[in-house]
C-alpha positions as CSV (number, residue, x, y, z in Angstrom):
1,X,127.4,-162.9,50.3
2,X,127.9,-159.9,52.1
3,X,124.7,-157.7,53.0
4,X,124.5,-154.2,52.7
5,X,122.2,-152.0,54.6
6,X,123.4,-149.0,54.3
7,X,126.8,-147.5,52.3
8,X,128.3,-147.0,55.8
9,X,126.6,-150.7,57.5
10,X,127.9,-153.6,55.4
11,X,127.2,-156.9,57.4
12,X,130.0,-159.7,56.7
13,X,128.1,-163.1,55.9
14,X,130.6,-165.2,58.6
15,X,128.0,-163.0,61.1
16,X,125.0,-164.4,59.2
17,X,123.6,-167.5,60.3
18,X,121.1,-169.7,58.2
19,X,118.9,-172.6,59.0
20,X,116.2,-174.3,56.8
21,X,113.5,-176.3,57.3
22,X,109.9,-177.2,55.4
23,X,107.7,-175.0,54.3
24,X,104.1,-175.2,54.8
25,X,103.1,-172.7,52.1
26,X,102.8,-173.5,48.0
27,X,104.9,-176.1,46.4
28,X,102.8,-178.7,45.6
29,X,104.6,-182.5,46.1
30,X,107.8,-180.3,45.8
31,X,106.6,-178.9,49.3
32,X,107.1,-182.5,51.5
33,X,110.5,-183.0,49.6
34,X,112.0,-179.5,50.0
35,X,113.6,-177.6,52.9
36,X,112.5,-174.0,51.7
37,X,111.7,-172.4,54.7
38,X,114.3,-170.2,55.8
39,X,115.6,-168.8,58.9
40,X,117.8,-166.2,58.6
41,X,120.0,-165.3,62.1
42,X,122.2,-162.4,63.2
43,X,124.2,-161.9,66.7
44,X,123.7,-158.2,67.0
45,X,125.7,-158.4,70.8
46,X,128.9,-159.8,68.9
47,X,128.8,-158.4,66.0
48,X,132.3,-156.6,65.0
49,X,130.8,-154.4,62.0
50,X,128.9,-152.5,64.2
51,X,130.2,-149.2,66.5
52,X,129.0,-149.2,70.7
53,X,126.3,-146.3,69.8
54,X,124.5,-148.9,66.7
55,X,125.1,-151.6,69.1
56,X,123.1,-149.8,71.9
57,X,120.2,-148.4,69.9
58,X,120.2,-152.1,67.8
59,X,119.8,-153.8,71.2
60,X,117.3,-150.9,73.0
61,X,115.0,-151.2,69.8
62,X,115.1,-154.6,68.8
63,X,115.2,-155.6,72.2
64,X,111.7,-157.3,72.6
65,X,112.5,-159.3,69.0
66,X,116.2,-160.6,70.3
67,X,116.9,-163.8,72.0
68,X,120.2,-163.7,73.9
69,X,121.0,-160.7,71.5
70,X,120.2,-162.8,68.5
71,X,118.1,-161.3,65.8
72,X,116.1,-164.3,64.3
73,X,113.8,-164.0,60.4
74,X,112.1,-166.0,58.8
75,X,110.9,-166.1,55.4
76,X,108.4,-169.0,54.0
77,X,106.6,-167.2,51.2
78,X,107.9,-168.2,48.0
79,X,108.6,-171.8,46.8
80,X,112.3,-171.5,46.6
81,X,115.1,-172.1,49.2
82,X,117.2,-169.3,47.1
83,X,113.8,-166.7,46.6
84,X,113.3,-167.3,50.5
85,X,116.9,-166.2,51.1
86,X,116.7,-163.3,49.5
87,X,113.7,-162.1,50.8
88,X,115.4,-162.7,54.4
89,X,118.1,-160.9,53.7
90,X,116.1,-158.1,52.2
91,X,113.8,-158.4,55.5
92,X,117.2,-158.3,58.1
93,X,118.0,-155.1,55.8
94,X,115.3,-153.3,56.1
95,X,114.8,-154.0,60.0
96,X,118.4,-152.6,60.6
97,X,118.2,-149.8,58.2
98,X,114.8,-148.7,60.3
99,X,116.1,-149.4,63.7
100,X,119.5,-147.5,63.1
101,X,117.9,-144.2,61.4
102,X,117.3,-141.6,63.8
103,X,114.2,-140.7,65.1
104,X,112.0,-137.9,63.7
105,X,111.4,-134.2,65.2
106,X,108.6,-134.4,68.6
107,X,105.1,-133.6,67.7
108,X,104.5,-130.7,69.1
109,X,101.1,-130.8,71.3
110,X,98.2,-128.7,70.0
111,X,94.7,-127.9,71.3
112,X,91.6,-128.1,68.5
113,X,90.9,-124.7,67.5
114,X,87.2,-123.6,68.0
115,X,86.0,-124.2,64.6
116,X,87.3,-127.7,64.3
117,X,85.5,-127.8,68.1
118,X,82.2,-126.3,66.6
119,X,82.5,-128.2,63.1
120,X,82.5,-131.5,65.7
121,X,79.5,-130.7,67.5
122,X,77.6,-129.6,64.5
123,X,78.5,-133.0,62.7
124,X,77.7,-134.8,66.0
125,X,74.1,-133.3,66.6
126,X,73.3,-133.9,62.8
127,X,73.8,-137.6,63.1
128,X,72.0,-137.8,65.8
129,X,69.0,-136.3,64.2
130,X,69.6,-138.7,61.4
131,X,69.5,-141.4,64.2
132,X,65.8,-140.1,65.7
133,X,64.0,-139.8,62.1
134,X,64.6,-143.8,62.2
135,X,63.0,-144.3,65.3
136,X,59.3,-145.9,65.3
137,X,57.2,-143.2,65.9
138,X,56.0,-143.1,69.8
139,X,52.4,-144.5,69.8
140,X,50.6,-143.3,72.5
């Protein structure tokens, strides 16, 4: 089963790569029996769906969660192999989809205007006459 990310990113499921293992979340006895855990992996270097530019960005922002240009998820958190598939898939989806779309407009730096700066002070010298009405009174 193909996986689409996007109309123009389709992923081919020869590219997809799946390994299973035991869960360690809900199942009961069905748990020890079951290999429901799944691990869902992707080779984003060889990958022939995607253009040089997606490669690029792919590798320069996933590049702290890739191992030898291998994208690696893992889902545990339902009770079924098939569930946990689909939530993989859905997960791989959603982490391409964000790491391909381009980034926002640059915040643009502003200063606090002097009302904001007076507002701040005011709020700042009222807690800390809230802070010396709880004080023990000084006995002298």
């Amino acid at each position: 089963m193909d996986l689409e990310v996007s109309p123009a990113l389709t992923i081919p499921a020869a590219e997809l790569g799946w390994r299973f293992s035991r869960s360690s979340g809900p199942g009961g006895q069905h748990v020890n029996t079951s290999d429901s855990r799944v691990e869902l992996l992707w080779n984003v270097s060889d990958s022939a769906v995607l253009s040089e530019d997606q490669r690029l960005m792919l590798l320069g922002r996933l590049g702290p969660r890739l191992i030898d240009g291998v994208i690696r998820v893992t889902a545990s958190e339902q009770r079924s192999q098939l569930r946990n598939r689909e939530v993989a898939l859905a997960k791989l989806a959603h982490l391409v989809s964000v790491a391909l779309a381009p980034e926002g407009p640059r915040r643009r730096a502003t200063k606090p205007t002097r009302g904001s700066k007076h507002r701040h002070l005011a709020a700042k010298k009222q807690r800390s006459a809230t802070k010396q009405q709880r004080r023990r009174p000084a006995t002298e």
